[in-house]
Phi, psi and omega in degrees: 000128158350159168261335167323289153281018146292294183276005153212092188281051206216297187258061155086013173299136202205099230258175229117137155055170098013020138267157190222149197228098169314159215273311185206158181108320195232062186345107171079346186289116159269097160284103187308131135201156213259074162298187133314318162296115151288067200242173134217138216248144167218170190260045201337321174290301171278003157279328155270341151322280174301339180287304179323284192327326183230020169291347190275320159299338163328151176237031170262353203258134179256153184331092165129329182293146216240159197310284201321336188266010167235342191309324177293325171319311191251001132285009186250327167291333181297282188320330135333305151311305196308285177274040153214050187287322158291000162270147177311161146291312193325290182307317157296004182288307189310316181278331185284336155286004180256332154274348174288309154330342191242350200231318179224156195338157145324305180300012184228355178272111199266159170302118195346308208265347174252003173254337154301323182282342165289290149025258179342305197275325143301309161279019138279336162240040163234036171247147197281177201122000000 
């Protein structure tokens, strides 16, 4: 891992398991490594970057809605990846809709079949590969 990310988890790197999600440059891209530390790191900051960026393409994003009505959503998947990177997702969608319905507001909660599909698509670019 970068030393860059290691030494400043402040600007949004965030660690977990045997993987390392470098701080910038390399959107989504994962590198296995195997320390003594089990972590895994993402840059959480180059990650809603890149979503600003391309979200209006996407095909969970509706007509007129702006980055900010998804953004809590695709922090509730990163942190989900965090704390299940080693489980399939499927089998974690039923508790993870009972936690997303339950943990954030309403006003920040999107409908289930469209927060599930950001959810997925956040853990589709933190598998290595």
């Amino acid at each position: 891992c970068p030393a860059p990310c290691l030494d400043m988890p402040e600007r949004g790197c965030r660690r977990r398991g045997g993987h390392c999600w470098p701080r910038a440059g390399s959107m989504g891209s994962a590198h296995t490594h195997h320390a003594t530390t089990q972590d895994v790191m993402l840059d959480i900051e180059a990650e809603l970057a890149y979503w600003r960026r391309c979200y209006e393409t996407q095909g969970f994003h509706r007509s007129g809605w702006k980055f900010d009505a998804y953004e809590p959503t695709l922090k509730f998947g990163y942190d989900a990846f965090l704390l299940h990177y080693r489980s399939p997702l499927e089998p974690l969608l039923p508790a993870l809709k009972e936690r997303y319905e339950s943990h954030l507001p309403a006003t920040q909660r999107l409908e289930w079949s469209r927060g599930q599909t950001i959810i997925r698509q956040t853990w589709q670019r933190m598998q290595p590969g």
